[in-house]
C-alpha positions in Angstrom: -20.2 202.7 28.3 -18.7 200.5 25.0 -15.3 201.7 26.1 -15.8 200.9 29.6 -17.3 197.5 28.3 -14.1 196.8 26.2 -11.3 198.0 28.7 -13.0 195.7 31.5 -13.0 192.9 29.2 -9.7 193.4 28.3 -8.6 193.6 31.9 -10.2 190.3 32.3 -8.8 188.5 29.7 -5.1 190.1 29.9 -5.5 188.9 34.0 -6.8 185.4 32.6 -3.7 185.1 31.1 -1.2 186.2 33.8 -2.9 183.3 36.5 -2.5 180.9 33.8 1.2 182.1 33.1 1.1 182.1 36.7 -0.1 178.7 37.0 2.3 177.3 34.5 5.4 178.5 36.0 4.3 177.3 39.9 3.7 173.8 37.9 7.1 173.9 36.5 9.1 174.9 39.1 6.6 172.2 41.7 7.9 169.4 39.7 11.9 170.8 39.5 11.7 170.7 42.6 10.3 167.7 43.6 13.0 165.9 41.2 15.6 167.9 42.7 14.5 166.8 45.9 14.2 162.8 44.8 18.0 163.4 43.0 19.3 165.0 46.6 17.9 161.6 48.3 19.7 159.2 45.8 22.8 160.9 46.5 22.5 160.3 49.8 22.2 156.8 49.7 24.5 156.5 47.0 27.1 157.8 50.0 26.0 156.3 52.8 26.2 152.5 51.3 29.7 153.4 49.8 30.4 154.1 53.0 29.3 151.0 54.6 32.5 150.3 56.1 33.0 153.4 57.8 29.9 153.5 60.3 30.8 157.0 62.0 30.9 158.8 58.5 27.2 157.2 57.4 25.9 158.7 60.7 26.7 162.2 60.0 26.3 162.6 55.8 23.1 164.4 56.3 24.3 166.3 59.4 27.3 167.4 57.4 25.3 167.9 54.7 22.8 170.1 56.4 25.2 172.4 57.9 27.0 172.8 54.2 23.9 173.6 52.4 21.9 175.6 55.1 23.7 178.4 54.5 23.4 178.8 51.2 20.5 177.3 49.9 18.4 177.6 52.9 15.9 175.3 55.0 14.8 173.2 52.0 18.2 171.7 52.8 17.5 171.1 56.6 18.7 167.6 58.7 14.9 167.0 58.9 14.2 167.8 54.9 17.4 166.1 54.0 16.2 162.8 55.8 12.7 163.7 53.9 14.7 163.5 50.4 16.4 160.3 51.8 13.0 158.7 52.4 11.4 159.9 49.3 14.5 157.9 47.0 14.4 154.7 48.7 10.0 154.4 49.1 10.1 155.4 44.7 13.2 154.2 43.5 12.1 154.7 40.5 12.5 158.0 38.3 9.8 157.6 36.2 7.3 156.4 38.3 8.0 160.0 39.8 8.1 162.0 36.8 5.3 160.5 35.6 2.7 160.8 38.7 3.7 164.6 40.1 2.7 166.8 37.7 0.2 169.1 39.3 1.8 168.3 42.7 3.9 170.9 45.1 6.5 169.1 47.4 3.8 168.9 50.5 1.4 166.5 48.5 4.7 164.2 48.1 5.7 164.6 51.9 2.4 163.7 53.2 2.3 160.7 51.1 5.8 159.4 52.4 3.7 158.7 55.9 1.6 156.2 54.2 2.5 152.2 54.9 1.2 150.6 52.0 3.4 150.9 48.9 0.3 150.4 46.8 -1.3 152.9 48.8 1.5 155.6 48.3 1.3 154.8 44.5 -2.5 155.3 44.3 -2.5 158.1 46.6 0.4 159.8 44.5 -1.3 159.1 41.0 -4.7 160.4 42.2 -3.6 163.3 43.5 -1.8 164.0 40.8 -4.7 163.7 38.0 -7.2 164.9 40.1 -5.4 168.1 41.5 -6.3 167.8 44.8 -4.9 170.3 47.0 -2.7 169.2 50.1 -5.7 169.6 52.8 -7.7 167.2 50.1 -5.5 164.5 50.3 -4.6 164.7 53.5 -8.1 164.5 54.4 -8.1 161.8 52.0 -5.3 159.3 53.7 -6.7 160.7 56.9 -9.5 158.4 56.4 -8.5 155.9 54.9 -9.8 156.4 51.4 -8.1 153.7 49.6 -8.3 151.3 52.1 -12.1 151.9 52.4 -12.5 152.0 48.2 -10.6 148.5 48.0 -12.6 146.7 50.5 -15.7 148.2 48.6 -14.0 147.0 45.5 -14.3 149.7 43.6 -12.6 150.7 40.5 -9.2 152.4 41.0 -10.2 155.9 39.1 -11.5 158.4 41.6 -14.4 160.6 40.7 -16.5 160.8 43.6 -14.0 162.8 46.0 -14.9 165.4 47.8 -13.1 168.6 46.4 -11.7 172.3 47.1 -13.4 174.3 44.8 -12.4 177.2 46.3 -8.7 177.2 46.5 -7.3 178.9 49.5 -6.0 182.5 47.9 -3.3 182.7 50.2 -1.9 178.8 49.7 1.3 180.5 47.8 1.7 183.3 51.0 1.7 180.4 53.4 3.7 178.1 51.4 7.2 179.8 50.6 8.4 176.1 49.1 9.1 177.0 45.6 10.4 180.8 46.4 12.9 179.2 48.5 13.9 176.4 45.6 14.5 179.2 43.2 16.7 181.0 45.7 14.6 183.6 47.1 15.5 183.1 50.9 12.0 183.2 53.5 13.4 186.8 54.9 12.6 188.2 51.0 8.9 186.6 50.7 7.3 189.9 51.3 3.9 189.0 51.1 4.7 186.5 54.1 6.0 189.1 56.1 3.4 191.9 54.9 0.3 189.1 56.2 2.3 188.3 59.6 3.3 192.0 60.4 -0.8 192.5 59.4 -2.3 190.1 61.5 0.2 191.3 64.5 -1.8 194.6 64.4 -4.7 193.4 64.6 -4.2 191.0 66.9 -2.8 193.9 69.1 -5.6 196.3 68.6 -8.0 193.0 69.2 -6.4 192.4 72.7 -6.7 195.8 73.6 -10.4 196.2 72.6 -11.2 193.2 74.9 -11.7 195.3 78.0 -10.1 192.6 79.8 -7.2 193.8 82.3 -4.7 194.0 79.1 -2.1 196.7 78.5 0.5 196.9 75.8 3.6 196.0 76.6 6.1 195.7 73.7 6.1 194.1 70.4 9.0 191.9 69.2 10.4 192.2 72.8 14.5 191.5 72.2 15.2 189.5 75.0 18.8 188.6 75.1 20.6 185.3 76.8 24.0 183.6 77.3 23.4 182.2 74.2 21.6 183.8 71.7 18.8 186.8 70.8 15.3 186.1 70.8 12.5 188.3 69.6 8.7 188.2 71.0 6.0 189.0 68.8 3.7 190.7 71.5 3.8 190.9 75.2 1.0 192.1 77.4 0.5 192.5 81.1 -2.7 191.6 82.2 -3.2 193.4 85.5 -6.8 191.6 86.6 -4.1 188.3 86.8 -1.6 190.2 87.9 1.2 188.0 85.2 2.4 188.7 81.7 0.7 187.5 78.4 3.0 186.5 75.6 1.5 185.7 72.1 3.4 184.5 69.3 1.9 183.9 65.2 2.7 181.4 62.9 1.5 181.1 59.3 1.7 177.4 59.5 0.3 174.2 61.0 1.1 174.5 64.6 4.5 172.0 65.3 5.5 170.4 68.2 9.2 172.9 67.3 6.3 175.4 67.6 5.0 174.1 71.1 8.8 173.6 72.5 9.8 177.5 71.0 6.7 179.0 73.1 7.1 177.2 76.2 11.1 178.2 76.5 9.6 182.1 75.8 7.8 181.4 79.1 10.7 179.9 81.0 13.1 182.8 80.0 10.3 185.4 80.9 10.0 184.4 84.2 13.8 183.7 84.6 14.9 187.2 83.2 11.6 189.5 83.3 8.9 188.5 85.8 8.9 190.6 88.8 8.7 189.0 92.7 5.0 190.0 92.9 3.9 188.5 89.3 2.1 186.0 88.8 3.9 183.0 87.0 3.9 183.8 82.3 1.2 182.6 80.4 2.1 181.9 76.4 -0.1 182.2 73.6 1.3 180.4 70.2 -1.2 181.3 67.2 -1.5 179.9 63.5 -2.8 181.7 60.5 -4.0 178.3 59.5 -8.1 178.6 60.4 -8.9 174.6 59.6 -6.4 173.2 62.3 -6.2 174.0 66.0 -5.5 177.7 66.2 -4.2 178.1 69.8 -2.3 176.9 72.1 -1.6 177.7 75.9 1.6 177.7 77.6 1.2 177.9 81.7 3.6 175.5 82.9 3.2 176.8 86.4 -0.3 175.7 86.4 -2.2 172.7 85.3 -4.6 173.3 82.4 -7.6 173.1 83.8 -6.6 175.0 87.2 -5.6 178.0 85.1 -8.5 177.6 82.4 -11.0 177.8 85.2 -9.5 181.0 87.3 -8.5 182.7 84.1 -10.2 181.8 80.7 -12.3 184.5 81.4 -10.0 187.1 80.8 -8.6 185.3 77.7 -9.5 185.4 74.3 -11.2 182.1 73.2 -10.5 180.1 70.3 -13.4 181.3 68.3 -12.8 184.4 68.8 -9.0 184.7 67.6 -10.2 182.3 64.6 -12.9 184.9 63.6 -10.5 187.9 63.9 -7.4 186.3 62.2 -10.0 185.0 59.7 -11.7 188.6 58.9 -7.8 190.2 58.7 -6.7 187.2 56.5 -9.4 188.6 53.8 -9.1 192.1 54.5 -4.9 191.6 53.6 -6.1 189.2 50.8 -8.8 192.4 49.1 -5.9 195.3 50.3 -3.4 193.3 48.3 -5.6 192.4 45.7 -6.6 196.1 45.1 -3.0 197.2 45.3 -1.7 195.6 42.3 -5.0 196.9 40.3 -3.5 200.4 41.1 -0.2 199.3 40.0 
């Protein structure tokens, strides 16, 4: 029993040690990146007011610049994040106001922040979340409503210590947030434990639709469906023979996005253009997100209007509760299988 004692305790403390190693390194590489990103932004500038004169090169730096680093460095290097780095430089100008006020920040606190009006607000809101550790959801919950605004007309004092706070960290926030892999140059097709939570939620989900007992049947999983201009692949397709049309569901482990939305509904279009039959009814898409505290689904029927189709069909669907319940219950299971994994190991 002693020796049991003393090998569990040491399991504990070596494991203590590890998270904080852990810990120290996500820190460090957070804040390299975050400078790296503010550096990127200056540069930018720097060019396109040298190149004031030439108004047809200023427009397409960051194009240029997008399709030079893509490639090699990956989507951290996107027209959208490089207009993100731009912003960042020219709202904090100043280096050391940045140094000194993201320390325990990753570069989603410092992206949120950039949507804020007030420059005192985006100082405040920066500091704070710096010293108090909130995670992302905290402080966008936190500008959501107006916190600052709503502590200055109380007049209170600027320290915060009666926030609301995540005590519970969400176990999975580095899985669904590839941001500093892909900084140190691991590319988002080598994040395994992504892909290993996707490609286990995508059996679920496919043994979930099944079990429903509503007109389903299998059809493929990533379906290849090939056009003029490029390959596309489907996560699941069903047919659904009580509506007589087929079912396409796609998962992402992120935030829903309009690019999201716009990515499902051309799925639909080309299903009916290149796979629907005469005698089928018109595609309906199904875009998931493994993240539980936003919307989770969203319908594509662009042959019907929503509520025309929601009150004819719905009852063969799955509803939102129950695809946040399952994706919720496989989310932990993957979370304890992993866990339990590298105990073995």
């Amino acid at each position: 029993m002693c020796r049991k004692n003393s090998i569990n305790n040491l399991v504990a403390d070596v494991r203590k040690i590890i998270e904080i190693g852990r810990g120290q390194a996500y820190a460090a590489a957070s804040h390299a990146a975050i400078t790296t990103y503010w550096s990127v932004g200056r540069r930018i500038v720097e060019e396109e007011q040298g190149g004031q004169a030439r108004a047809d090169y200023g427009k397409g730096i960051i194009k240029n610049l997008a399709e030079a680093l893509v490639p090699v460095y990956g989507n951290s290097y996107s027209k959208r994040n490089l207009d993100y780095y731009k912003k960042f430089y020219l709202l904090f100008p100043d280096i050391q106001i940045v140094n000194t006020r993201v320390h325990n920040l990753e570069w989603s606190h410092v992206r949120r922040i950039l949507s804020v009006t007030n420059p005192n607000a985006r100082l405040w809101y920066l500091e704070n979340a710096s010293n108090c550790m909130w995670s992302v959801r905290e402080l966008d919950r936190n500008i959501s409503t107006q916190y600052f605004e709503r502590r200055l007309a109380a007049q209170l004092p600027a320290n915060v210590n009666d926030l609301p706070t995540d005590k519970d960290k969400d176990p999975l926030e580095y899985i669904k947030n590839p941001v500093v892999a892909e900084f140190m140059g691991f590319r988002r097709d080598t994040s395994y434990s992504e892909t290993e939570l996707e490609q286990a939620l995508i059996d679920n989900l496919e043994r979930f639709i099944l079990e429903l007992g509503r007109g389903f049947a299998f059809v493929e999983r990533q379906q290849h469906i090939v056009t003029d201009t490029a390959d596309f692949f489907i996560d699941l397709v069903f047919y659904n023979f009580k509506m007589k049309r087929f079912v396409i569901f796609e998962l992402k482990t992120h935030r829903l996005s309009h690019q999201d939305i716009g990515q499902l509904d051309m799925y639909v279009r080309m299903y009916d253009d290149l796979v629907k039959g005469d005698d089928d009814q018109p595609t309906v898409g199904v875009l998931l997100c493994t993240d539980t505290d936003s919307t989770i689904a969203r319908y594509s029927v662009l042959h019907d209007s929503d509520q025309l189709f929601a009150a004819k069909y719905m009852t063969y669907m799955p509803t939102e509760e129950e695809l946040r319940r399952e994706i919720e219950q496989q989310k932990q299971f993957f979370l304890e299988n992993h866990k339990d994994k590298e105990e073995k190991e």
